[in-house]
Short mmCIF file of the C-alpha atoms (twelve columns), coordinates in Angstrom:
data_MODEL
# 
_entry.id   MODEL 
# 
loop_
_atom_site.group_PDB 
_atom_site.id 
_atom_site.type_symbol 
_atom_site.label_atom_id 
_atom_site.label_alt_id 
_atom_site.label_comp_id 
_atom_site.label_asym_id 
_atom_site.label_seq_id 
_atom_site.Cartn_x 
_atom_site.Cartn_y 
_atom_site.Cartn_z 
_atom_site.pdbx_PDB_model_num 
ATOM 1  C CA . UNK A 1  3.993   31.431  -3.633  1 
ATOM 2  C CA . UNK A 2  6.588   29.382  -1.916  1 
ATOM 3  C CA . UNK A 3  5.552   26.052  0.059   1 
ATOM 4  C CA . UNK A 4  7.515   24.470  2.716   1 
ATOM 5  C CA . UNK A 5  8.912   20.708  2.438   1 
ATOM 6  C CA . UNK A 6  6.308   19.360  4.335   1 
ATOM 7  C CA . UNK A 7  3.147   20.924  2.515   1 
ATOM 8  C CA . UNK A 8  5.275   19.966  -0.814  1 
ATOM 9  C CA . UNK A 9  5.063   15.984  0.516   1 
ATOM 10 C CA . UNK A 10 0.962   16.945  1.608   1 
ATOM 11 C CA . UNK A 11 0.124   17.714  -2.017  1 
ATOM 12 C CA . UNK A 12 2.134   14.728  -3.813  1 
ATOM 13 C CA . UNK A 13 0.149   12.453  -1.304  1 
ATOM 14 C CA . UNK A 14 -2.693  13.701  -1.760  1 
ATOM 15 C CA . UNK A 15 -2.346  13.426  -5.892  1 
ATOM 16 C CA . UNK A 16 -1.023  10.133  -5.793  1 
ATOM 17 C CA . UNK A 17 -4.632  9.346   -3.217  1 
ATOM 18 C CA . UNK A 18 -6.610  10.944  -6.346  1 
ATOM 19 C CA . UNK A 19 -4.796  9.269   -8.714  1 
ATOM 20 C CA . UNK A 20 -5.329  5.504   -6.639  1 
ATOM 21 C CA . UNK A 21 -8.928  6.890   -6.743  1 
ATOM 22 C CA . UNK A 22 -9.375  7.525   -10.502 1 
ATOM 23 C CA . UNK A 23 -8.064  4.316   -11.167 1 
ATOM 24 C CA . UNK A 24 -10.338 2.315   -8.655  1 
ATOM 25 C CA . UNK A 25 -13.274 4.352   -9.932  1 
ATOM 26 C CA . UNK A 26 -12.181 3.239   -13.732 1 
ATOM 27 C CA . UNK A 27 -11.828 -0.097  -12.902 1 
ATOM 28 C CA . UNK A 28 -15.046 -0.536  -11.606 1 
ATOM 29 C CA . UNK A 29 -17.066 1.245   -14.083 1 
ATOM 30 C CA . UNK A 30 -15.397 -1.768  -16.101 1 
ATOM 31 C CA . UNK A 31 -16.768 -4.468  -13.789 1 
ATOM 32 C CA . UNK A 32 -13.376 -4.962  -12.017 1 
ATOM 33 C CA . UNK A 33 -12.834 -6.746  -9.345  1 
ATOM 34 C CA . UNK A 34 -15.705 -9.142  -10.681 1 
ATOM 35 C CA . UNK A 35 -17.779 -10.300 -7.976  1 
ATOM 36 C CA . UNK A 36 -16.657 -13.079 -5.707  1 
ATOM 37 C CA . UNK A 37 -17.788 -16.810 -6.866  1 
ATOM 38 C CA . UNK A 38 -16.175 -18.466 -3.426  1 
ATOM 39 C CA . UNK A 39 -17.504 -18.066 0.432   1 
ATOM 40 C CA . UNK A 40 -14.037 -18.253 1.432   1 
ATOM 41 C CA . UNK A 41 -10.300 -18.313 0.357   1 
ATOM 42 C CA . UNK A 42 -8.440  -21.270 -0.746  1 
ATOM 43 C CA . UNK A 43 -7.164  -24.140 2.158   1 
ATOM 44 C CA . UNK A 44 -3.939  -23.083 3.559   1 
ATOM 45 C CA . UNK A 45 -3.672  -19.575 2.028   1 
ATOM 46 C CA . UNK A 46 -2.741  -18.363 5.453   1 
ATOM 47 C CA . UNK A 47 0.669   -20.136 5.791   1 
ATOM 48 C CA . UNK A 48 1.652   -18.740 2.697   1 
ATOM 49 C CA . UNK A 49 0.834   -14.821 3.333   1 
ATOM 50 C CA . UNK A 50 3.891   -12.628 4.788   1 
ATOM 51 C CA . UNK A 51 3.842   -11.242 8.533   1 
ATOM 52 C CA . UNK A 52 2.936   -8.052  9.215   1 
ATOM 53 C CA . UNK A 53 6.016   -5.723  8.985   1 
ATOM 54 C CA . UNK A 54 8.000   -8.695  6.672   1 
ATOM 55 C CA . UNK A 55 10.659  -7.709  4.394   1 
ATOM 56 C CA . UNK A 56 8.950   -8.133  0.977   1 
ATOM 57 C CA . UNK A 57 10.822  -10.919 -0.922  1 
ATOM 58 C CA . UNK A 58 13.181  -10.206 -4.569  1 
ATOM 59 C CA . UNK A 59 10.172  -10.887 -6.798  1 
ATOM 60 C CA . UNK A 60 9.519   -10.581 -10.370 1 
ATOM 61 C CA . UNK A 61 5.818   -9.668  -11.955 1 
ATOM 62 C CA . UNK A 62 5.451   -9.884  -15.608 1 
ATOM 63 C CA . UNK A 63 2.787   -7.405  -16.752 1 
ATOM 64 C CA . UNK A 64 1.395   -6.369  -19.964 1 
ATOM 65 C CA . UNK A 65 3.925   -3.306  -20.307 1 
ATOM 66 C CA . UNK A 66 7.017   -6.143  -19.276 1 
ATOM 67 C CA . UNK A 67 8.686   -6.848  -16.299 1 
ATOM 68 C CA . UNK A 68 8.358   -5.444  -13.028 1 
ATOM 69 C CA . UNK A 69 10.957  -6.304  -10.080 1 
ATOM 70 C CA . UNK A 70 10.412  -5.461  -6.137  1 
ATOM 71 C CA . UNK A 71 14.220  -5.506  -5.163  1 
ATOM 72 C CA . UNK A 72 14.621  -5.297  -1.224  1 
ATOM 73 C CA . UNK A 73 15.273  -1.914  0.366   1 
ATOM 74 C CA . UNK A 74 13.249  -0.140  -2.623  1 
ATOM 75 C CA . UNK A 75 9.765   1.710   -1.642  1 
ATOM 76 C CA . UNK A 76 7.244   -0.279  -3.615  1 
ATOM 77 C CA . UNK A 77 3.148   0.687   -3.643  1 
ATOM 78 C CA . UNK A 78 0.931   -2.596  -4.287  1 
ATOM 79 C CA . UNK A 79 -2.666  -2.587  -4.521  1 
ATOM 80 C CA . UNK A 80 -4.291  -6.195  -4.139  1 
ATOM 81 C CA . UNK A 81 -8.127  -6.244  -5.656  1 
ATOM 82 C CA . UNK A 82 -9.639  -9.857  -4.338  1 
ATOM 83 C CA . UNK A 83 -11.890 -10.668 -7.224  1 
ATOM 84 C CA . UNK A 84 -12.401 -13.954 -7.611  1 
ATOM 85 C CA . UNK A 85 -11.251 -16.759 -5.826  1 
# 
């Protein structure tokens, strides 16, 4: 059966949604985020956060598996879980 371009980008959305949903589901069976120990953020957290629609910045994360850079003009996914303040 042959799909068109479109309905090819439909289904790798919608496995990369299932996939973002496994994990969450995981991580929460784990106890992540833990629950929230502050009413409110941190003093001044505000100035620091980017604009809406803000190019994101040359950073560098180090993770378990190594380093992970967000160079500018690269597609990037990030998903932010509050936990604890």
């Amino acid at each position: 059966m042959r799909t068109s371009p479109s309905s090819g980008r439909m289904i790798a959305i919608l496995a990369c949604v299932a996939q973002v949903a496994g994990c969450s589901l995981m991580l929460r069976a784990a106890g992540y985020p833990p629950e929230a120990t502050r009413k409110s953020p941190p003093s001044g957290i505000e100035s620091r956060a980017l604009a809406a629609g803000a190019a994101f910045p040359r950073t560098v994360l180090t993770a378990t598996t190594g380093d992970v850079r967000f160079e500018p003009g690269k597609r990037h996914v990030l998903i932010f879980y509050r936990g604890a303040w």
